[in-house]
C-alpha positions as CSV (number, residue, x, y, z in Angstrom):
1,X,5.6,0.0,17.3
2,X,2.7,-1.3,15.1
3,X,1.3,1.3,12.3
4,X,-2.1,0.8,11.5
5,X,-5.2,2.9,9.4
6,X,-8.0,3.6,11.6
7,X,-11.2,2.1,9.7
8,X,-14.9,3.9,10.0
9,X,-18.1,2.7,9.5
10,X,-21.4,4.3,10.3
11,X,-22.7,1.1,12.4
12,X,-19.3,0.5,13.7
13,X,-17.2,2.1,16.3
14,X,-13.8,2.9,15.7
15,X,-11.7,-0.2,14.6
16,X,-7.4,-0.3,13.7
17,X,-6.2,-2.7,10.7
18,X,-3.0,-3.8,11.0
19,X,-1.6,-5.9,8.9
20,X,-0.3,-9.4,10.1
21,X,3.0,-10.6,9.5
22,X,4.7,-8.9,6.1
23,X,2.3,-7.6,4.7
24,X,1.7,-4.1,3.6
25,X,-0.8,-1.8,3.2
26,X,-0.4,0.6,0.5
27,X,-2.1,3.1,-1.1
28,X,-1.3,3.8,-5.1
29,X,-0.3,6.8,-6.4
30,X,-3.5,7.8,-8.9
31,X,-2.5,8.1,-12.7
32,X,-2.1,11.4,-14.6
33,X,-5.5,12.6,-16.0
34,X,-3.8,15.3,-18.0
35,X,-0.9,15.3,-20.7
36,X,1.9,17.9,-20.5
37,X,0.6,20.0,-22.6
38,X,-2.9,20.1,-20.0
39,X,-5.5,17.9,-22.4
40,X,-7.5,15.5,-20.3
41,X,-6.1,12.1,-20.8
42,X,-9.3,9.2,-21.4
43,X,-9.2,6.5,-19.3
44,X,-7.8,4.0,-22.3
45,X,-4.7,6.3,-22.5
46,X,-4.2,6.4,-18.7
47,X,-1.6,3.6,-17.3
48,X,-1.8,1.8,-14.0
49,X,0.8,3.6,-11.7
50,X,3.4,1.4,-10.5
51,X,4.0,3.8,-7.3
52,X,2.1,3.9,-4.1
53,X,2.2,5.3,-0.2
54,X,3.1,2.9,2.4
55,X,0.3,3.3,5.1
56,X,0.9,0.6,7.6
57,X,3.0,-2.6,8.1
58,X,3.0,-5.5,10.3
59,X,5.3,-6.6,12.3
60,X,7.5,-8.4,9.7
61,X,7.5,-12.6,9.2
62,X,9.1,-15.2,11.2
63,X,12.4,-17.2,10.1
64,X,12.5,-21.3,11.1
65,X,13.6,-20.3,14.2
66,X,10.9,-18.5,15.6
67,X,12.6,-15.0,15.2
68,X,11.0,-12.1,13.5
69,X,12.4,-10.8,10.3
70,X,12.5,-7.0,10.4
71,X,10.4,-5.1,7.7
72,X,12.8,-3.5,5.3
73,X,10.1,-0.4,4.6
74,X,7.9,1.7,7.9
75,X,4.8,3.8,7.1
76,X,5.2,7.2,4.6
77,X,8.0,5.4,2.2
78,X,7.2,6.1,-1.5
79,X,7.7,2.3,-3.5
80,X,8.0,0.9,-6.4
81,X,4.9,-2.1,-7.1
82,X,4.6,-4.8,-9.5
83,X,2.2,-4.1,-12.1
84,X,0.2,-7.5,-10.7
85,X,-0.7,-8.6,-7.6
86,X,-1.5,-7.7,-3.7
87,X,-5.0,-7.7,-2.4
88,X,-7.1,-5.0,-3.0
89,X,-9.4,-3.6,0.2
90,X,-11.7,-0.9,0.3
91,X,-11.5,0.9,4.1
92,X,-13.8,3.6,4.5
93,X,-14.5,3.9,1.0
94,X,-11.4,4.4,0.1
95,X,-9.0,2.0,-2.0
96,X,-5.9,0.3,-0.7
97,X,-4.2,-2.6,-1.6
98,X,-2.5,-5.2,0.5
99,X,1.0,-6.7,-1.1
100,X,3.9,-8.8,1.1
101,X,7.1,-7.4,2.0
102,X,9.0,-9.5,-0.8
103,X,6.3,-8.2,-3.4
104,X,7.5,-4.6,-2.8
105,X,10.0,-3.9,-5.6
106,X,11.6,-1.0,-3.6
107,X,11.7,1.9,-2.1
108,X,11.9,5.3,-4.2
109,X,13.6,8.1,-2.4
110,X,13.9,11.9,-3.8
């Protein structure tokens, strides 16, 4: 089965993105805006968050042979990300970014 994000826009009926091959649609966890201690943190101070949701997948890539490679992740795993890279896409205003399956660092579990 295929995950996908449902994608809005007011001229457009109802559409389904799903990524191709091994890519990954993820969406990053936002940084902290506030210290420990509850001061609000300015933007310079704030670091890029290395962590994101996994919102869809495709159907992983193909080896010489013709066979698909399963993906190693599925929808709703925490990961890890590089700090550089993937494709960012804006669906329905909101901001996601699009990375391949090797570019995921791993998956974080509780």
């Amino acid at each position: 089965s295929r995950s996908s994000v449902l994608v809005t826009h007011a001229n457009m009926s109802f559409k389904r993105l799903v990524p191709l091959l091994d890519r990954v649609l993820v969406s990053r966890v936002l940084p902290e805006t506030k210290s420990a201690g509850g001061l609000l943190l300015p933007e310079s101070a704030q670091t890029k968050m290395n962590r994101g949701v996994v919102i869809a997948v495709g159907n992983g890539a193909r080896d010489a042979q013709g066979a698909i490679i399963p993906m190693g992740i599925k929808a709703g795993d925490n990961v890890l990300l590089p700090e550089w890279g993937g494709n960012d896409v804006k669906i329905d205003g909101e901001d996601f970014t699009l990375f391949r399956h090797d570019d995921i660092l791993g998956i974080l579990e509780n």
